[in-house]
N, C-alpha and C positions, 0 to 999 in steps of 0.2 A: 410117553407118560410114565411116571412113576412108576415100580411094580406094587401092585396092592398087597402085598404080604409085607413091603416094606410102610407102606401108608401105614397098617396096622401095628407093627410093631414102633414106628413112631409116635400113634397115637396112645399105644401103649402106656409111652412113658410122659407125653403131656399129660391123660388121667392119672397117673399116679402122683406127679406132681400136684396138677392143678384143683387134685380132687381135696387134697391138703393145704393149699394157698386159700381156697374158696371159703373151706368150715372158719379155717382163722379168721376170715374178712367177716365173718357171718355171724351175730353174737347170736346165743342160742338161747336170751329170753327175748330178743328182739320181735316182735310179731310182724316184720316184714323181712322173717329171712328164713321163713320154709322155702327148703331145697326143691330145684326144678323138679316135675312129677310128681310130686304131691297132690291131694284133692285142696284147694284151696275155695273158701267161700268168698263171691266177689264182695269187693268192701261196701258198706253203706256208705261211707263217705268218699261217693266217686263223682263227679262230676256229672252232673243233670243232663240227658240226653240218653240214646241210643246206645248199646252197648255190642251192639251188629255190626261189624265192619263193612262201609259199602258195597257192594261187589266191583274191584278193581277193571279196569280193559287195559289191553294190550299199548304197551306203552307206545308212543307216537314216536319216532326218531326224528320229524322234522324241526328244523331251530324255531322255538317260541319266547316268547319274552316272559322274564322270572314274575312271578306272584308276587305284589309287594301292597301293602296295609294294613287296617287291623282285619282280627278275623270274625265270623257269624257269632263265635263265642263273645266277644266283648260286648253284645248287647243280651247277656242271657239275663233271664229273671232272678235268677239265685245263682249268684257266683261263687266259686270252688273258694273253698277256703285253705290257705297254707298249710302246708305238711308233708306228710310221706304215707303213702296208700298201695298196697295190692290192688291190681285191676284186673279184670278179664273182659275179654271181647270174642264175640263169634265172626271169624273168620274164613268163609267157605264151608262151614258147616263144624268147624272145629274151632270149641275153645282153645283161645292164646291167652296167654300171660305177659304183664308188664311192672314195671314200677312206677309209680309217680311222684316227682317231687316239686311240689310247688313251692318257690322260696316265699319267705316273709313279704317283702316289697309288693307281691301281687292285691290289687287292689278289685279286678276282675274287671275293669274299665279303660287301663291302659296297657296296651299289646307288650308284650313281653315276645324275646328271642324263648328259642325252643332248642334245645338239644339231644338226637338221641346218642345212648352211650350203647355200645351193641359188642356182647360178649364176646369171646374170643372161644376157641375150638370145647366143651366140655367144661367151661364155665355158668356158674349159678346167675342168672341174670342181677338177683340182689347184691352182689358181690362189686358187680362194677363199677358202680361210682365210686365204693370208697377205698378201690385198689387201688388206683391211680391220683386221686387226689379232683375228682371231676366233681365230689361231688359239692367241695367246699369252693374251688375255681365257682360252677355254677350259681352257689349263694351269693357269695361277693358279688358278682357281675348280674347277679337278677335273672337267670338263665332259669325256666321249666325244664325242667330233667327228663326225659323218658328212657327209660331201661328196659326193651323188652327181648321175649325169651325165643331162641328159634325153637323149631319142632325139638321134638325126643326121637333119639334111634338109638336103641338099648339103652334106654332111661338115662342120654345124657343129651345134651341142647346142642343140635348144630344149625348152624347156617348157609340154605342153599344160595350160593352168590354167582352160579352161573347165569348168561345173558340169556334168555333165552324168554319169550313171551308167557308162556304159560306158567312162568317162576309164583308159586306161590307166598314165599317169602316176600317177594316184591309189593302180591299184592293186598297181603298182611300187612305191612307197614306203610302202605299208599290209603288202605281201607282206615287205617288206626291216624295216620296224619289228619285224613278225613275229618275222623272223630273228635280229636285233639281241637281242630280249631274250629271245631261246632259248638264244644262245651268249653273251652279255654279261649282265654283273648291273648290269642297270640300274633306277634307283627312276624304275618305269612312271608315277608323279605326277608328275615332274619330266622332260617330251621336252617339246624346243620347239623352232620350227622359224624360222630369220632368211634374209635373203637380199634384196638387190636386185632393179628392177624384172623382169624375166620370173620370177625368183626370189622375189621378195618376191610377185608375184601368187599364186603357188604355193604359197609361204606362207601365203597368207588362204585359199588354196583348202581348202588341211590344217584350219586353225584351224576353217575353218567345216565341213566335210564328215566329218575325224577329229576333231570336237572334245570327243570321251570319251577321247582316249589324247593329245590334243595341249593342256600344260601351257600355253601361251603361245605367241604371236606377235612377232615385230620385222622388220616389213616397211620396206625403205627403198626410198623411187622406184616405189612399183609397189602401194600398201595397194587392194585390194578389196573387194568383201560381195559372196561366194557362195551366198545363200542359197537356198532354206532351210535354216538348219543343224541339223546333231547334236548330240547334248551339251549341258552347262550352258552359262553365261558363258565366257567364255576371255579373261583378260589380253590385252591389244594397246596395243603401242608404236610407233607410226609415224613414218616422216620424210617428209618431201618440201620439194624447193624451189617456189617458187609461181614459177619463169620454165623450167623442166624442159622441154628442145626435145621430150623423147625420148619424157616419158608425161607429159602435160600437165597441171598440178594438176585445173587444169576437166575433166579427161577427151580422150577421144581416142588419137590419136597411135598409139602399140606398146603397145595395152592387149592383158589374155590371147586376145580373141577376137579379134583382129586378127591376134597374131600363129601363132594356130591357124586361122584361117582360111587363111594366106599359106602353112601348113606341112604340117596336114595336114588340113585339108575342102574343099583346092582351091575357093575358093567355094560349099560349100553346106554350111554351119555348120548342124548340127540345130537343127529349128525351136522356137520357144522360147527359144533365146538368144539373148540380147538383149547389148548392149556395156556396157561395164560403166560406175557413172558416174564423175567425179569425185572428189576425196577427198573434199571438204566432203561429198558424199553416201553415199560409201562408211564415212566414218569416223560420221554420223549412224546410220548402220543398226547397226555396231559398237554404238554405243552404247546403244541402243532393245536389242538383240540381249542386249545385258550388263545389262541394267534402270535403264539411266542416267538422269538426269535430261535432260530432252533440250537441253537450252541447258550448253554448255563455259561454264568459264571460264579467259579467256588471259591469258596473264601475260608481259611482255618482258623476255625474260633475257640478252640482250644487244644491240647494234646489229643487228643483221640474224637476231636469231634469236626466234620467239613460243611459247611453252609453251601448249598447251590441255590440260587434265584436265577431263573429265568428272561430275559431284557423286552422291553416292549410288549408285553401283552395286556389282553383285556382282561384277564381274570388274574391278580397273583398266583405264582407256581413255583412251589419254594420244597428242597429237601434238605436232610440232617441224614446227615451218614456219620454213623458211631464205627469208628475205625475197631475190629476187635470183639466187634459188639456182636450181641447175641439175642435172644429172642424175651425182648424186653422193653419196657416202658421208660424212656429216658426220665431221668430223674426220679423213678419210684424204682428201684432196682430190689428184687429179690432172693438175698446173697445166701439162701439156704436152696435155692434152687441150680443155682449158676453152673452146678455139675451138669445137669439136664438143657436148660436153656442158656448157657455163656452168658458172658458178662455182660453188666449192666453199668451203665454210664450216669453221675449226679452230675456231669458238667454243665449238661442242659436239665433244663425243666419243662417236659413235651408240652404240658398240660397248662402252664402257663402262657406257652409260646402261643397255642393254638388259640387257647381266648384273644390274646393280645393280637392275633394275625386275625378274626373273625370282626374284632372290634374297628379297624383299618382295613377291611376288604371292604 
């Protein structure tokens, strides 16, 4: 495992970065863009229902068949009305935070896909839709937005994404889907969950742990295999660069157990977990996992960027490797950054690709 003096000094300098990327994305008379840790008042205009998140149980690993319909929400008496909302939920006894965005198109009687967008290491939950471009993809395609915030350790938002039963992240956002499609009319076959590295690890955590209510995956800088998992196959569309300072294609670096170790198991990670590997081996399990043929084949779709799909499976299993590349959001590149996290690639457009691969799984 990593040494934690170096965890530290590499998170060093993602907050000094990202603590800078975040204010910019964050307009400062916008009233849904108070900084994570703040006291916030939940909105009046939240969705009718329960603001308790269920109390989660330990995830099942046996294969079940995906969730698919409208949800309890599509027959509520007062349905949510379009827009952008702060939310909070009791979660195990602790308030969480999220955002919500409901597009125009919702009508509160025909299900709508759902998507969470889930921050990356010391990012402002508000911030993320519209660093990458999810949150205008999500309007266009009729998509409910969910944004929400992991815990605080020294007043900044990480995400625990190790496998492990008792994860309360997990059971935060199992309690909050809950929620979602009590007071939302969401079509339960179509929730899928994207996000950047601490985010995107959190993402393969869902895909693999919720993988009977999660439609699909689009992890960037951060793809995992949490197993053993839940559920059928589950689509997954990954990115990464193969020179990423931050989570290292080969593995290492600010993978989820490193940075759970550094947040909250103060060194003594339950026993049994193990570090997670590389993509090559993360995205090989993906595919074994989805009944793939186990050899990709890649195709170069542009100077610096390689396409793998996977042959014969039940679930699509598809990667983007940015030759060069570095710890970043293909086609939203931030080239004031690029000292700290390398190069960033406009050849692809992640955020495009993943609607469009979501829209076809």
């Amino acid at each position: 495992m990593i040494a934690r003096g170096r965890v530290w000094r590499i998170v060093g300098v993602v907050v000094a970065a990202i603590s800078l990327l975040s204010s910019g994305a964050c307009s400062s008379d916008d009233a849904s863009t108070a900084p994570a840790g703040t006291t916030e008042t939940p909105s009046t205009a939240q969705p009718s229902g329960s603001t308790t998140a269920p109390t989660g149980t330990d995830p099942d690993t046996s294969p079940t068949a995906r969730a698919t319909g409208p949800s309890a929400g599509c027959e509520a008496d007062s349905p949510a009305d379009p827009g952008t909302s702060d939310e909070t939920i009791d979660s195990g006894g602790v308030e969480r935070k999220y955002l919500l965005i409901v597009p125009d198109g919702y009508d509160g009687s025909t299900p709508l896909p759902l998507v969470f967008t889930l921050h990356s290491l010391t990012v402002d939950y508000h911030a993320v839709p519209g660093l990458s471009g999810l949150d205008a993809a999500a309007a266009e395609n009729d998509f409910i937005t969910v944004s929400p915030s992991g815990r605080l350790a020294g007043g900044l938002p990480y995400w625990n994404a190790v496998a492990v039963d008792d994860n309360y992240d997990l059971e935060f956002l199992s309690g909050l889907l809950d929620h979602l499609e009590t007071t939302l009319c969401v079509d339960t076959g179509r929730v899928y969950s994207v996000g950047m590295s601490n985010g995107a690890q959190t993402s393969s955590l869902l895909g693999c742990r919720m993988g009977e209510r999660i439609a699909g995956i689009g992890p960037v800088a951060g793809v995992e295999f949490n197993g053993p998992c839940s559920g059928p196959p589950i689509p997954v569309i990954a990115f990464h660069g193969d020179a990423d300072p931050i989570v290292p294609y080969g593995g290492g670096g600010l993978n989820s157990v490193a940075i759970a170790d550094m947040n909250f198991y103060n060194g003594k990670v339950p026993a049994g977990v193990e570090p997670p590997t590389g993509v090559d081996e993360s995205m090989s399990r993906w595919a074994d996992h989805n009944g793939c043929d186990p050899e990709p084949v890649e195709e170069r779709i542009s100077a610096e960027v390689r396409h793998r799909t996977w042959q014969n499976c039940d679930a699509p299993t598809e990667l983007y490797i940015v030759d060069n590349g570095g710890h970043s959001w293909p086609g939203w590149p931030q080239p004031a950054f690029e000292s700290q996290f390398g190069h960033g690639t406009t050849d692809i457009d992640a955020t495009a690709l993943m609607f469009d691969f979501f829209s076809r799984s």
